[in-house]
Backbone as JSON Lines, residues from 0, in Angstrom:
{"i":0,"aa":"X","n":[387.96,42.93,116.09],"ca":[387.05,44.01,115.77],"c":[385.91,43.41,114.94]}
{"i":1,"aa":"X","n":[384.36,43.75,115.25],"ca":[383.99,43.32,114.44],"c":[382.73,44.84,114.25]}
{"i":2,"aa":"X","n":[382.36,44.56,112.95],"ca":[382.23,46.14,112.26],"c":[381.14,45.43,111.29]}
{"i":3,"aa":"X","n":[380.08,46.5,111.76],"ca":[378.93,46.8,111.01],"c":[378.45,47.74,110.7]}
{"i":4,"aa":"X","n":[378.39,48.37,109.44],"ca":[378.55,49.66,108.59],"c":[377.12,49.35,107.81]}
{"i":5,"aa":"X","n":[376.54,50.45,108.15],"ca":[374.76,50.66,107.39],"c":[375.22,52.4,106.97]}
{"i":6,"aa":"X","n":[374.31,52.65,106.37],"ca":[374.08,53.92,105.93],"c":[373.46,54.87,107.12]}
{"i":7,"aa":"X","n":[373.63,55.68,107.37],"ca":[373.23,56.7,108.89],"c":[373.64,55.84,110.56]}
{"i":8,"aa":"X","n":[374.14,55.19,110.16],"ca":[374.2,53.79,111.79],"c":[372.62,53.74,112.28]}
{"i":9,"aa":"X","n":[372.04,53.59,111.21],"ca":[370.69,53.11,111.7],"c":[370.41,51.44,112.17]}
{"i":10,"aa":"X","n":[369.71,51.97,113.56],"ca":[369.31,49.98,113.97],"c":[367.98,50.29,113.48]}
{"i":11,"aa":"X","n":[368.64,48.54,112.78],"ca":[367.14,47.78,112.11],"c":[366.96,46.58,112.61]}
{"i":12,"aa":"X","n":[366.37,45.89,112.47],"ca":[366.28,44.13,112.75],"c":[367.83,43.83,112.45]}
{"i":13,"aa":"X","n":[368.23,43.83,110.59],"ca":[369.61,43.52,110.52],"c":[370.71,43.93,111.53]}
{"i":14,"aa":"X","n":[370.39,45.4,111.64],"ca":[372.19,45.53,112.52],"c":[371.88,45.0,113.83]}
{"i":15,"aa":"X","n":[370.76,45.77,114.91],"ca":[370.25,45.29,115.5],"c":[371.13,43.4,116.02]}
{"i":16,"aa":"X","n":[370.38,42.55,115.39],"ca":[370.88,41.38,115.44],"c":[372.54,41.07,115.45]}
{"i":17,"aa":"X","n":[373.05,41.58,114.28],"ca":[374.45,41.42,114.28],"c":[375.4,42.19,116.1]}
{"i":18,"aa":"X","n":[374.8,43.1,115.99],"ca":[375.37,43.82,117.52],"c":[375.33,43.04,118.81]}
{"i":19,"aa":"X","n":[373.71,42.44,118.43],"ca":[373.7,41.07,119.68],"c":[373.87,40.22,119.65]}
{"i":20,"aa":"X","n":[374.42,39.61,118.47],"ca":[375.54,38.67,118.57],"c":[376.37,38.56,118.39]}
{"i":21,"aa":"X","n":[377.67,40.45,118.21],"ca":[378.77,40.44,118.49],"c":[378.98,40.52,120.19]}
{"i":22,"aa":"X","n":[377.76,41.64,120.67],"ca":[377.76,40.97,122.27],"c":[378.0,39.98,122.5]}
{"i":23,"aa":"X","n":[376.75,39.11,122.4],"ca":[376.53,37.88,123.21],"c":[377.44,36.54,122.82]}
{"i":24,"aa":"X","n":[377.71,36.48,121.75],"ca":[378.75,35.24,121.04],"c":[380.25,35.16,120.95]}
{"i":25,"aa":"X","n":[380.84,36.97,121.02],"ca":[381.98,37.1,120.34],"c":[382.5,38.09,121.78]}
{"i":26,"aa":"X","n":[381.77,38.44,122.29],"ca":[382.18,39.15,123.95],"c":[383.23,39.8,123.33]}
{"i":27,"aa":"X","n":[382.32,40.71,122.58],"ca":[382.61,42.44,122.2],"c":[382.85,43.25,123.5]}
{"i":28,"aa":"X","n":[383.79,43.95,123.63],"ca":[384.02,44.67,125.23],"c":[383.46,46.29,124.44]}
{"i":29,"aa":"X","n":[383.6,46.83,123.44],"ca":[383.13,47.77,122.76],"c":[382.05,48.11,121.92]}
{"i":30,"aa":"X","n":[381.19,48.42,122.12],"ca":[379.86,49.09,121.21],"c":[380.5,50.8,120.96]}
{"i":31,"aa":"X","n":[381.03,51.27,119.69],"ca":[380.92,52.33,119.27],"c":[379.9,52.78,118.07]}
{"i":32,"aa":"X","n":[379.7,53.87,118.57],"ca":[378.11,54.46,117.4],"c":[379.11,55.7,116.93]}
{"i":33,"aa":"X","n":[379.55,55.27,115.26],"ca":[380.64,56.05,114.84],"c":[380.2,57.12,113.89]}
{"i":34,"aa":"X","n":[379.77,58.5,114.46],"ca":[379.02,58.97,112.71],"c":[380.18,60.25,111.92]}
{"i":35,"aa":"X","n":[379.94,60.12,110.9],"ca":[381.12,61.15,110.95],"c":[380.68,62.13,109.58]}
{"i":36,"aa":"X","n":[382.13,63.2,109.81],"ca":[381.69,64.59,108.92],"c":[381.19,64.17,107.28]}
{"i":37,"aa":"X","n":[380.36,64.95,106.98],"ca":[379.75,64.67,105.64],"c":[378.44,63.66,105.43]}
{"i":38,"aa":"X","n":[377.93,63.35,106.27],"ca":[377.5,61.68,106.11],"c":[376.09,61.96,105.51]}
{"i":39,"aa":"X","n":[376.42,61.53,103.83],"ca":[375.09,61.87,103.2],"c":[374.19,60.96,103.23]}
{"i":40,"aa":"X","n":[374.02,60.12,104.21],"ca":[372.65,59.41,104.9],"c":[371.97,60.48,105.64]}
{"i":41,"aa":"X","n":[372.61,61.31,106.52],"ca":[371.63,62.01,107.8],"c":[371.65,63.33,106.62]}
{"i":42,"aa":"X","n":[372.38,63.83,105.67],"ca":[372.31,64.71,104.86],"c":[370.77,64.64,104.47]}
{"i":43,"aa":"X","n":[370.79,63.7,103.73],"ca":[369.41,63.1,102.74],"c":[368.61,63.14,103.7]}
{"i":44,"aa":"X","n":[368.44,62.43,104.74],"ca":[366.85,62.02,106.19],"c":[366.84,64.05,106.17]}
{"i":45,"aa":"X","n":[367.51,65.12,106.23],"ca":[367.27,66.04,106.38],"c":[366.41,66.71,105.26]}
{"i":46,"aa":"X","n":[366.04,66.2,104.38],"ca":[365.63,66.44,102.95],"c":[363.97,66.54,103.13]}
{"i":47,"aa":"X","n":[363.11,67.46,102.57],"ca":[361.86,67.58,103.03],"c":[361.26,65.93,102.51]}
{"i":48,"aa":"X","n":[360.07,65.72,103.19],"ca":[359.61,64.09,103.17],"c":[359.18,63.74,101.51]}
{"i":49,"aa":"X","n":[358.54,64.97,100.91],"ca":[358.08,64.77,99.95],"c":[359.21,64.68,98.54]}
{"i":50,"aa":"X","n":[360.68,65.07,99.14],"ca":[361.63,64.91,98.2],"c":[362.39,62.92,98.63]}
{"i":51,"aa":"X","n":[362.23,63.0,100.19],"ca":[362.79,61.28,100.16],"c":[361.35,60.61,99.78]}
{"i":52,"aa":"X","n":[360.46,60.85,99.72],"ca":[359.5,59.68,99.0],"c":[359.7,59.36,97.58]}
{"i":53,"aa":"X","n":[360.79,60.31,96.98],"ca":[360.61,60.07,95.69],"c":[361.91,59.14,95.18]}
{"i":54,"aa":"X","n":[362.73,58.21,96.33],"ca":[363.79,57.57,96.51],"c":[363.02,56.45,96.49]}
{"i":55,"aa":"X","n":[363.75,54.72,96.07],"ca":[363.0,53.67,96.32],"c":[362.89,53.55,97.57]}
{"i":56,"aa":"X","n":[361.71,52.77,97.34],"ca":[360.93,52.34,99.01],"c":[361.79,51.69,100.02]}
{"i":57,"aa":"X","n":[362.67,50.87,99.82],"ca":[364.09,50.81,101.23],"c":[364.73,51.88,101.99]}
{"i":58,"aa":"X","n":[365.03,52.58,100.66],"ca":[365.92,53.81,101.23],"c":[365.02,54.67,101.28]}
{"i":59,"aa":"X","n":[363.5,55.08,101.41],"ca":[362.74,55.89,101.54],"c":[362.55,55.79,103.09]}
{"i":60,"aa":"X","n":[362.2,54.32,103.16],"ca":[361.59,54.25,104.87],"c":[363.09,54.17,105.46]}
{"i":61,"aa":"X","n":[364.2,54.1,105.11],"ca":[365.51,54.18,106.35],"c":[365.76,55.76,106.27]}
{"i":62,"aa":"X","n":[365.53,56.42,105.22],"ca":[365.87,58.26,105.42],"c":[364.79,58.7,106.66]}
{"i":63,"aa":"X","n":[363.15,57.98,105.87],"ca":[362.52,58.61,107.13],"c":[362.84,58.09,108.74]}
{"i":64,"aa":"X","n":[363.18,57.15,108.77],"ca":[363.46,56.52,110.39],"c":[364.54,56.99,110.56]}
{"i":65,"aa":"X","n":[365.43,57.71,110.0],"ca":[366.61,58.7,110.52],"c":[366.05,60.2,110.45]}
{"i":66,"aa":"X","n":[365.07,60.38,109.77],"ca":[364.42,61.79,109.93],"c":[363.89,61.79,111.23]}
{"i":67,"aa":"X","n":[362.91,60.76,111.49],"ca":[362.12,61.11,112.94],"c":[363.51,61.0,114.04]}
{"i":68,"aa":"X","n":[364.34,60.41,113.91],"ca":[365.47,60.85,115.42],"c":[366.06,62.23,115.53]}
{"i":69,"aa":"X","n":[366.09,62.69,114.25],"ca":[366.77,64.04,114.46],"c":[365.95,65.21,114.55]}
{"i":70,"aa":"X","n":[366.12,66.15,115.61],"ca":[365.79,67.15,116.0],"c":[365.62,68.27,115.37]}
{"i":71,"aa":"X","n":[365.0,68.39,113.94],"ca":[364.6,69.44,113.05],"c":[364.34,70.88,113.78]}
{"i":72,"aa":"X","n":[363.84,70.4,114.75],"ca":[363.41,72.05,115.69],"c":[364.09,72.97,116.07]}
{"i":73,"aa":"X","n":[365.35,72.19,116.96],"ca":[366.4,72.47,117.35],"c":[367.52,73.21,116.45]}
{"i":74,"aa":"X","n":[367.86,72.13,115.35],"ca":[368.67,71.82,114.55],"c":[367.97,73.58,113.14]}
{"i":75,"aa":"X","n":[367.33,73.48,112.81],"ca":[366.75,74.97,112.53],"c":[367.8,76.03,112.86]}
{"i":76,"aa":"X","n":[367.9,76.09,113.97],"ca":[368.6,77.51,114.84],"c":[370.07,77.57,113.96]}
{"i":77,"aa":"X","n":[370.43,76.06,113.83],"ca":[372.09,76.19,113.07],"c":[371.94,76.84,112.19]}
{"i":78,"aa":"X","n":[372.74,77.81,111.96],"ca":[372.95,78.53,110.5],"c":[374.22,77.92,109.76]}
{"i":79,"aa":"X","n":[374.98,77.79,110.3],"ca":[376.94,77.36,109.74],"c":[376.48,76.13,109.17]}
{"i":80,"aa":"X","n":[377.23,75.66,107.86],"ca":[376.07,74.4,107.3],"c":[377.1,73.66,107.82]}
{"i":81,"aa":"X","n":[378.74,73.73,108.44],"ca":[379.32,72.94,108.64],"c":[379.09,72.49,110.23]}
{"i":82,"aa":"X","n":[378.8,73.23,110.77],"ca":[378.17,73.31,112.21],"c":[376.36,72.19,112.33]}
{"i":83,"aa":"X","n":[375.77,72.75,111.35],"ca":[374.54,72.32,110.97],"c":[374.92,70.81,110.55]}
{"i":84,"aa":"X","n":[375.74,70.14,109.65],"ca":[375.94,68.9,109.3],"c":[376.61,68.11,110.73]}
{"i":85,"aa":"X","n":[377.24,68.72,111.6],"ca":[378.01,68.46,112.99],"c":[376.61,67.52,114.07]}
{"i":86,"aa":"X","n":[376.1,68.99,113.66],"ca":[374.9,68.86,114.67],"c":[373.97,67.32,114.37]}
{"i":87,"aa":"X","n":[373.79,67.43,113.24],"ca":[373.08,66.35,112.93],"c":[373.31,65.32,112.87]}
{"i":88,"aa":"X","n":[374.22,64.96,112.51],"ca":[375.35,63.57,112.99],"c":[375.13,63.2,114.07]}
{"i":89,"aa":"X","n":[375.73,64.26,115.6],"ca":[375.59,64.04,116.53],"c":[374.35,63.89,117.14]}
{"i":90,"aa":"X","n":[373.33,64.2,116.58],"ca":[372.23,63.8,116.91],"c":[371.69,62.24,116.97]}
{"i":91,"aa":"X","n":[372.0,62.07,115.92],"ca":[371.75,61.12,115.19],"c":[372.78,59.75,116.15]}
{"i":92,"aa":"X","n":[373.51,60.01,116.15],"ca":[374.56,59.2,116.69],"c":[373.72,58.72,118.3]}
{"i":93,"aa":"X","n":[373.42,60.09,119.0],"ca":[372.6,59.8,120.5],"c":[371.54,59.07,120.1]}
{"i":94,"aa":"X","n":[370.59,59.04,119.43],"ca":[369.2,58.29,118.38],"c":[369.74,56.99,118.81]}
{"i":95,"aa":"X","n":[370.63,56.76,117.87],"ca":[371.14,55.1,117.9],"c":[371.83,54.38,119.23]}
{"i":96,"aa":"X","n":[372.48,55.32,119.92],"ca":[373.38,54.73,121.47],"c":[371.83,54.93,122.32]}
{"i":97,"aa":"X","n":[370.92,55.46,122.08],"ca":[369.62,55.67,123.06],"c":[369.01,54.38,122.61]}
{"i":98,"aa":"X","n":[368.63,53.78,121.24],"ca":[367.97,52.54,120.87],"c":[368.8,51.59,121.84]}
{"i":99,"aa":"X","n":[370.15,51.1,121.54],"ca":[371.17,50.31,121.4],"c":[370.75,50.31,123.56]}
{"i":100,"aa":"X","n":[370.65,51.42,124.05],"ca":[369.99,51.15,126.01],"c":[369.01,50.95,126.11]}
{"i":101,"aa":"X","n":[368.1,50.5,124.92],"ca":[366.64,49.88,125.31],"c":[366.93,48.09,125.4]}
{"i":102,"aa":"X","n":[368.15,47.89,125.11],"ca":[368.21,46.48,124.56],"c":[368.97,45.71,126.22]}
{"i":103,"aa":"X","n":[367.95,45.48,126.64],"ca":[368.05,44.58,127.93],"c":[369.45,43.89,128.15]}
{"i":104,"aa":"X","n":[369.52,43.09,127.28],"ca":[371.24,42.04,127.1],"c":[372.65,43.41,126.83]}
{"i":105,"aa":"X","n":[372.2,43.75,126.36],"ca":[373.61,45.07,126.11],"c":[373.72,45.25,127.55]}
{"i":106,"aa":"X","n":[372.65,46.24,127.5],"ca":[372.27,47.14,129.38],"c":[372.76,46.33,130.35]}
{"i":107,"aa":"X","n":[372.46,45.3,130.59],"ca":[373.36,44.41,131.21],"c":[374.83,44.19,131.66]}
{"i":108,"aa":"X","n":[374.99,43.86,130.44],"ca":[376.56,43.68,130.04],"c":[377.27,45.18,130.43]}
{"i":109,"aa":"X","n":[376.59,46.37,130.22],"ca":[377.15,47.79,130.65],"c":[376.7,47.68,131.71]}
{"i":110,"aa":"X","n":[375.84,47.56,132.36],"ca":[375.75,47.88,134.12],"c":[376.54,46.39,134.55]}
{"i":111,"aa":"X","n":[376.9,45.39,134.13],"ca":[377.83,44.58,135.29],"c":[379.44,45.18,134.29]}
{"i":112,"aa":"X","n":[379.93,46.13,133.75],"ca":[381.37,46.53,133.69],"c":[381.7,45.58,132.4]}
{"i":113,"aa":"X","n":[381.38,45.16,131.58],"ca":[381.6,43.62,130.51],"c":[381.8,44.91,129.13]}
{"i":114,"aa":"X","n":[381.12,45.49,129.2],"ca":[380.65,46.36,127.6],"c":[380.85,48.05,127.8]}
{"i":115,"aa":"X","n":[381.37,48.53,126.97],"ca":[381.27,50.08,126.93],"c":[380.39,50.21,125.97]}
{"i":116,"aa":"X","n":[379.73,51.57,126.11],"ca":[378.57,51.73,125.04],"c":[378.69,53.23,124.94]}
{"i":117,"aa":"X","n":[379.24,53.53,123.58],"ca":[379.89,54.85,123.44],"c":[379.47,55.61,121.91]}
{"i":118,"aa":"X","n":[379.29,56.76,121.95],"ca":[379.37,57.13,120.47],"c":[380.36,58.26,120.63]}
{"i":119,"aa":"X","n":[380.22,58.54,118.74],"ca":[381.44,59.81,118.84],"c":[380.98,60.14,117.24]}
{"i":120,"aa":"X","n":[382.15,61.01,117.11],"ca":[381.66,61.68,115.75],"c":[383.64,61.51,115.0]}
{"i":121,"aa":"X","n":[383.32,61.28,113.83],"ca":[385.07,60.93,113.12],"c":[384.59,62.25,112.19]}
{"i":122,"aa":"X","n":[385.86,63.13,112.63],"ca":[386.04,64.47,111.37],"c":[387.61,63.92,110.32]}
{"i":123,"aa":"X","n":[386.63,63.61,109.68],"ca":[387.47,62.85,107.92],"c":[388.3,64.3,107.7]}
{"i":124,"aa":"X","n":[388.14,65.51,108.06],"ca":[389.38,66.01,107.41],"c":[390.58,66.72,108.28]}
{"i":125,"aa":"X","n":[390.2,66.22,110.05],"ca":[391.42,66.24,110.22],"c":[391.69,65.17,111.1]}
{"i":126,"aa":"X","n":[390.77,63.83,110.94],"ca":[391.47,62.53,111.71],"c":[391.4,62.59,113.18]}
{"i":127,"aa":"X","n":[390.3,63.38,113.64],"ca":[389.84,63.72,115.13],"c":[388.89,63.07,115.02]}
{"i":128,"aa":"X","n":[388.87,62.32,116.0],"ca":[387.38,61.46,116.53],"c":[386.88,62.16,118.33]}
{"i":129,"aa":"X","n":[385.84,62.53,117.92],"ca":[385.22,63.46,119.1],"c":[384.1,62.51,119.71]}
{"i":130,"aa":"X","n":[384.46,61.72,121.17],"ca":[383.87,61.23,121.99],"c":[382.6,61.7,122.76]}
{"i":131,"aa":"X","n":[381.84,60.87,122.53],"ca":[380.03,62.28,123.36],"c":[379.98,61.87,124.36]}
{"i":132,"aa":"X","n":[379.71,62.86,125.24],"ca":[379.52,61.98,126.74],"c":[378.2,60.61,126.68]}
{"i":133,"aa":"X","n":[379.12,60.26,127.94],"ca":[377.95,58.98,127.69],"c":[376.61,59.46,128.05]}
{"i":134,"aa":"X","n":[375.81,58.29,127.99],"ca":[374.18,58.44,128.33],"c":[373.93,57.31,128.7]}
{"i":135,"aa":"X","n":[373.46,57.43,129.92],"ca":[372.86,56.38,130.52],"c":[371.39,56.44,131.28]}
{"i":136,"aa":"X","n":[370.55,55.58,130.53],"ca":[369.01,55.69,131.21],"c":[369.02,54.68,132.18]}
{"i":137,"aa":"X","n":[370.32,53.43,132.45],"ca":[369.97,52.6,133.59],"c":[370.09,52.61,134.69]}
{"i":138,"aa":"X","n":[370.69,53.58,135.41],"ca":[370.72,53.56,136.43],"c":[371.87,53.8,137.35]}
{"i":139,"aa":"X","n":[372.87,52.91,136.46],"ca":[374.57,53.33,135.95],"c":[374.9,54.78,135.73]}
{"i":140,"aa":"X","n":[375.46,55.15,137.19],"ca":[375.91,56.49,136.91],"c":[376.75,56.87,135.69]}
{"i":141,"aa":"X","n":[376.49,58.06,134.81],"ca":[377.1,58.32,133.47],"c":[378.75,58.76,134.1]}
{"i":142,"aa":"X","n":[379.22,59.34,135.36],"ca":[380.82,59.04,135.66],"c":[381.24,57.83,135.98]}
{"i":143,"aa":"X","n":[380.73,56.36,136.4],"ca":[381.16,55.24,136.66],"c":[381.54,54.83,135.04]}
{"i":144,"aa":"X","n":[380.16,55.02,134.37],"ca":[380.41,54.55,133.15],"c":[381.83,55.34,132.19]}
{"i":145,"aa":"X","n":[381.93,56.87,132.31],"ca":[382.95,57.28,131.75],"c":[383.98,56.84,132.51]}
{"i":146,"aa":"X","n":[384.26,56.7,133.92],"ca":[385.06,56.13,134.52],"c":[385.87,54.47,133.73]}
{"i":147,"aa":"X","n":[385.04,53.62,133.71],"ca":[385.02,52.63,133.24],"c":[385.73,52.39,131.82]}
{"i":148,"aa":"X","n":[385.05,53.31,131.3],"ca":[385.21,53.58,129.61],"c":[386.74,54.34,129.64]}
{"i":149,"aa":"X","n":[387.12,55.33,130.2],"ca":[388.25,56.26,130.41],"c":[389.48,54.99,130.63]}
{"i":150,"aa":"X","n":[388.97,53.88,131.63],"ca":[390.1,52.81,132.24],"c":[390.35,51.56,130.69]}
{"i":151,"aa":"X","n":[389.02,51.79,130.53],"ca":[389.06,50.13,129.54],"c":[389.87,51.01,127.68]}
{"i":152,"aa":"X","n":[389.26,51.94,127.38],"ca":[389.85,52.23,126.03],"c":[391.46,52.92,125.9]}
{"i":153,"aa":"X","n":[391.48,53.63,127.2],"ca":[393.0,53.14,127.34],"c":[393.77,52.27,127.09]}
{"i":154,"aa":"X","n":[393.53,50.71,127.98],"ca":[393.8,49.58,127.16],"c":[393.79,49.35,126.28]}
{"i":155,"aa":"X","n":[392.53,49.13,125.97],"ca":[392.18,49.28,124.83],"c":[393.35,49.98,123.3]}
{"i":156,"aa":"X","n":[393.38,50.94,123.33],"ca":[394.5,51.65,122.47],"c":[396.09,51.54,123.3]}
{"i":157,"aa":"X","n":[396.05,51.11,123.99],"ca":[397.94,51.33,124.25],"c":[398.67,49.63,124.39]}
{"i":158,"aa":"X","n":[397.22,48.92,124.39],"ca":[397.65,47.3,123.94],"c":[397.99,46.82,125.38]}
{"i":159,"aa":"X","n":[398.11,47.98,126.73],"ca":[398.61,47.46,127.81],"c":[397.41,46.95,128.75]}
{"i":160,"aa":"X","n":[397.76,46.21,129.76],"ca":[396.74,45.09,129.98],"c":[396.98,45.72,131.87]}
């Protein structure tokens, strides 16, 4: 397993890099984009701009580059704040598995069957991890790919080969 933990699962240059060279070096069969309940990174990016400018300048520009992925418009309509924090996660989570299919060498590795490229959401208070359907902009039908993904994380979790 190899595990890279940022604040919101935001790609930057840093994670970015580390991901493509757990791909490309360490022939990672799994890319998961893990966001889960509570996560006061996408909490905060939800915060009006003029309250994250007043955060230092690192964590100012990573709240806003998790502000512009999430769907404020949409996300409005939620009233339930536990529903509303759901939503945004999962938003957020598609943001990053949508960057992570611009990246040529991944895309690859998922359209020849080598890599799954998956997100989900982990609910910390009852130990459910909720799988999103996939998304695929390459070309790779999104049932081959759940197909694929359905056969390999099986393995994957039951250790059987």
């Amino acid at each position: 397993m190899f595990v890279v933990r940022v604040a919101g699962n935001s790609l930057d240059t840093s994670t970015t890099a580390s991901l493509q060279y757990a791909v490309k070096h360490l022939s990672v069969k799994v890319l998961m984009v893990m966001g889960h309940e509570g996560c006061g990174a996408i909490k905060a990016a939800g915060l009006p701009i003029a309250q994250i400018e007043q955060e230092p300048q690192e964590l100012a520009n990573a709240l806003k580059m998790l502000k512009r992925g999430l769907d404020e418009q949409r996300l409005k309509n939620v009233h339930d704040a536990r529903a509303y924090d759901r939503e945004a996660v999962i938003t957020n989570v598609r943001r990053q598995v949508e960057g992570l299919c611009r990246d040529a060498a991944i895309m690859k590795k998922v359209q020849n069957e080598e890599l799954i490229l998956v997100g989900c959401f982990y609910e910390i208070s009852s130990g459910i991890v909720d799988f999103l359907p996939i998304y695929s902009p390459t070309g790779i039908s999104s049932e081959l790919h759940q197909k694929v993904f359905d056969e390999k994380f099986t393995v994957l979790v039951s250790g059987e080969k």
